[in-house]
N, C-alpha and C positions, 0 to 999 in steps of 0.2 A: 675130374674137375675138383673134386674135396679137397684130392690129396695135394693139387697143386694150389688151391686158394689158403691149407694149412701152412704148407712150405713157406708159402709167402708170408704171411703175418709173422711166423717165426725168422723169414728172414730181417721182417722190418723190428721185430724186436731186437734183434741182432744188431743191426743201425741205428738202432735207437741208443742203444749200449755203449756202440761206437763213439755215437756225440757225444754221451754223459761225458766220456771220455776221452775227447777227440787232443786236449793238448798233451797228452802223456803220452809214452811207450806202449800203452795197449793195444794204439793206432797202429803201433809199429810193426807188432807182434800178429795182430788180425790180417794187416793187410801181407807179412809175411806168410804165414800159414794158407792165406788164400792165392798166392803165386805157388809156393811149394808144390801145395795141391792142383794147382791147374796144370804146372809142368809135368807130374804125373801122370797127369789123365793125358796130356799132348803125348808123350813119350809113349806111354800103352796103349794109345788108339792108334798109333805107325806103329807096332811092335819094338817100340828101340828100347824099350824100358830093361831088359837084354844086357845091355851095357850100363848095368848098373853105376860102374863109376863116373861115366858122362851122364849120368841123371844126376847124383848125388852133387858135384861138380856146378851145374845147373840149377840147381836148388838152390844151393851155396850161393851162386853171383847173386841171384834173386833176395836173398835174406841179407847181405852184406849192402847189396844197393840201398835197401829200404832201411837200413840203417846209421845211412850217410847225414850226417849233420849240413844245414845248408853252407857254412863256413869252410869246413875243406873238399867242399863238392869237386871243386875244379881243379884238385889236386888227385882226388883220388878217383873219379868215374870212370875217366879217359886209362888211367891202367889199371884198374881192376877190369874194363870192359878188354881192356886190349888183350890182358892175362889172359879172361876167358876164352878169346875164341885161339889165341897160342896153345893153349891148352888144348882144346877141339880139335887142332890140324895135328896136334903131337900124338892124339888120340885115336886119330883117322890113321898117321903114320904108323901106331901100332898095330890095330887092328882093318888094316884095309881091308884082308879077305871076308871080312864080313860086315863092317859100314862101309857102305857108301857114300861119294861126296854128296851127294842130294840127301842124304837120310841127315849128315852131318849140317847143311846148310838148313834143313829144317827144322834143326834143333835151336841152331843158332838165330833166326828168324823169331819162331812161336816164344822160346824164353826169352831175348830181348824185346818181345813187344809186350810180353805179359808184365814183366821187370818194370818195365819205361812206365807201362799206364800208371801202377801202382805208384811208384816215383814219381810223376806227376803230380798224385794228387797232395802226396806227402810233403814232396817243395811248396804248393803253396800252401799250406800250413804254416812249416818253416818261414815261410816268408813274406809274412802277413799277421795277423793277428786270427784268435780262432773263432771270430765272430764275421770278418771276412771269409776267412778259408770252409767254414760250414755252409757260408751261402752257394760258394762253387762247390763243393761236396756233391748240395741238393740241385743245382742245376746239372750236374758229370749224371748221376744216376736217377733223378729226376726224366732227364731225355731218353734217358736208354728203358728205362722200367715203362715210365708213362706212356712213352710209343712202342713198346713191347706189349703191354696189357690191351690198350687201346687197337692194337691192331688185332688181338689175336679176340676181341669180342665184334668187333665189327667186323673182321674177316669169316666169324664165324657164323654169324646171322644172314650180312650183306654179301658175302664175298662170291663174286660171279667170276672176274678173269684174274689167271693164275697171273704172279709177279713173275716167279722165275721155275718153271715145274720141274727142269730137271736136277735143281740144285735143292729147293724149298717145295715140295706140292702145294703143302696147305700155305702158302703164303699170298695171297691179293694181292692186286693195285689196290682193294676197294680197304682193306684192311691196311695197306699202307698208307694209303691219304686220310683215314681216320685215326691210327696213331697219331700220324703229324699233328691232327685236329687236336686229338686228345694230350696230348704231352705241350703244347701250347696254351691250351686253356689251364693245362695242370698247373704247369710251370709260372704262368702268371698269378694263379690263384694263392699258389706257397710263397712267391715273391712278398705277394699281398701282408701273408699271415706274417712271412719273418720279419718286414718293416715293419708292422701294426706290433709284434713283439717286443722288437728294438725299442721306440718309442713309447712303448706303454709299460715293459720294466726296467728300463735302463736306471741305472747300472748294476748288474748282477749276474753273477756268474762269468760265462763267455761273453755277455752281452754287456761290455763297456759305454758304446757310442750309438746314440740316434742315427740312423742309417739311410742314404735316399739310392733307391734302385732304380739303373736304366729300363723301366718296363721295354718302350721301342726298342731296346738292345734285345733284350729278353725277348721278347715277341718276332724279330728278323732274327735273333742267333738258331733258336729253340728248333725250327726244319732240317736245318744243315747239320745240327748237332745228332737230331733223331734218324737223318738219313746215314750218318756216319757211324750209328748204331746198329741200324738195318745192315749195311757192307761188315760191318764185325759180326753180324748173326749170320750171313748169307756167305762170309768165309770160313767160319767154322762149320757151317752146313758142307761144303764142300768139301772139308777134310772130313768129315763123318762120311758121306756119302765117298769116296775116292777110297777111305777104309773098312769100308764095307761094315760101321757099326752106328746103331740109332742113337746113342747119349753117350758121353765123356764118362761118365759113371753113374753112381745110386746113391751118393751120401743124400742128395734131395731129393726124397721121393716126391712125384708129378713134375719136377723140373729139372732130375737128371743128376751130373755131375755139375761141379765149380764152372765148369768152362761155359756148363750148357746155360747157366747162369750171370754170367760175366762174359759172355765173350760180348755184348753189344757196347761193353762199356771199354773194348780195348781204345778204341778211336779215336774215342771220345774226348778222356781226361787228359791226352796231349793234345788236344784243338784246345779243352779249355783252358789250358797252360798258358798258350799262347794269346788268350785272349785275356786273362788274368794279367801277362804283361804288359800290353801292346793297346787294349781296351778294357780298362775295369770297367763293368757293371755296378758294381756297388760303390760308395764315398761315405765316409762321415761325416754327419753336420752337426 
């Protein structure tokens, strides 16, 4: 329990860094380094890591994506993604007696969902101001931490029936409907503070414009968001378990590898992508 309530603080010092810096390339560089890493840990928990030059390869799309300007997005995704997986069947061509199409499609799969999430949350940056795109930052990871924490002390006190035992043991119903509780009540409560911010030191810094938030949006997005976290925990559960290993790795001690850290947030930040376009939550007044 120490070592993971240590982990954490150091991770949110870590985010905290991030916002100081959130309109530069530092963004760029973290949220690179934390796909690189996550594709590692995918690649050595299936043993593929083996084929060093489709990992390396993989890595690469990952760091190139997140480096894409929003202005030649739509010149360069569609073939740099298309390169990658030509390259992967070119790869498979070579080495068939020892990859297989499924180990290759699994590649293909885990690093373009890790790629995208991160990407997501990068465009809306790009494409917004970073006093908007911080409040979707804190709603993308907000959902996934606040119903990750909040499940795993109420599962831990209260939790009577398993959610899903042969995938997750220690997982509840009782500890999942208290996430949801608690990542709702969180999530409105930061809303609270970043409007009261806006308004009380406008203009400074990231904080240009007075800001009003859909609380009701906030309040009906914030279940479907935490539950879409819980299916990114509960799928990387299954590739743990299917490869016979308990964490993605040990750079975090009490919470494992990158993955075993992020994986609730893969879901997430392309739901709120689309809600960023389709439904702003937040407006300037």
């Amino acid at each position: 329990m120490k070592q993971r309530i240590i982990t954490a603080v150091v991770g949110l010092l870590v985010l905290v860094v991030a916002i100081l810096f959130f309109d530069t390339l530092l963004v760029n560089c973290l949220a690179a380094f934390i796909c690189v890493m996550a594709v590692f840990e995918l690649f050595n928990a299936a043993g593929l890591i083996r084929h060093s030059l489709l990992a390396g390869i993989s890595a690469l799309y990952c760091v190139m994506l997140l480096f894409l300007n929003t202005d030649p997005v739509s010149m360069l995704f569609l073939p740099l993604t298309l390169f990658y997986v030509v390259f992967g069947f070119c790869y498979l061509l070579a080495k068939h007696d020892t990859l297989a199409v499924g180990e290759l499609c699994y590649c293909f799969l885990t690093t373009i969902l890790v790629a995208m999430s991160f990407y997501c949350l990068i465009q809306i940056r790009d494409e917004s101001t970073p006093q908007v795109s911080l409040f979707y930052l804190i709603l993308s990871f907000g959902s996934a931490w606040w119903a990750d924490s909040g499940a795993y002390f109420v599962g831990t006190f209260w939790g009577r029936h398993k959610l899903c035992p042969t995938v997750s043991p220690k997982k509840t119903v009782e500890g999942l409907i208290g996430g949801i509780v608690v990542a709702v009540l969180c999530n409105l409560l930061l809303c609270k503070i970043f409007q009261s911010i806006c308004s009380a030191i406008v203009p400074y810094g990231y904080f240009t414009d007075r800001v009003q938030i859909n609380f009701l949006g906030v309040a009906v997005l914030t279940p479907a968001l935490a539950l879409l976290g819980v299916l990114g925990d509960l799928s990387a559960s299954i590739i743990k378990r299917q490869y016979g290993i308990k964490d993605f790795g040990h750079i975090m001690p009490g919470h494992g590898g990158i993955m075993d850290r992020f994986d609730s947030v893969l879901f997430i930040s392309p739901v709120v992508f689309l809600i960023f376009r389709i439904w702003p939550l937040i407006v300037s007044v």
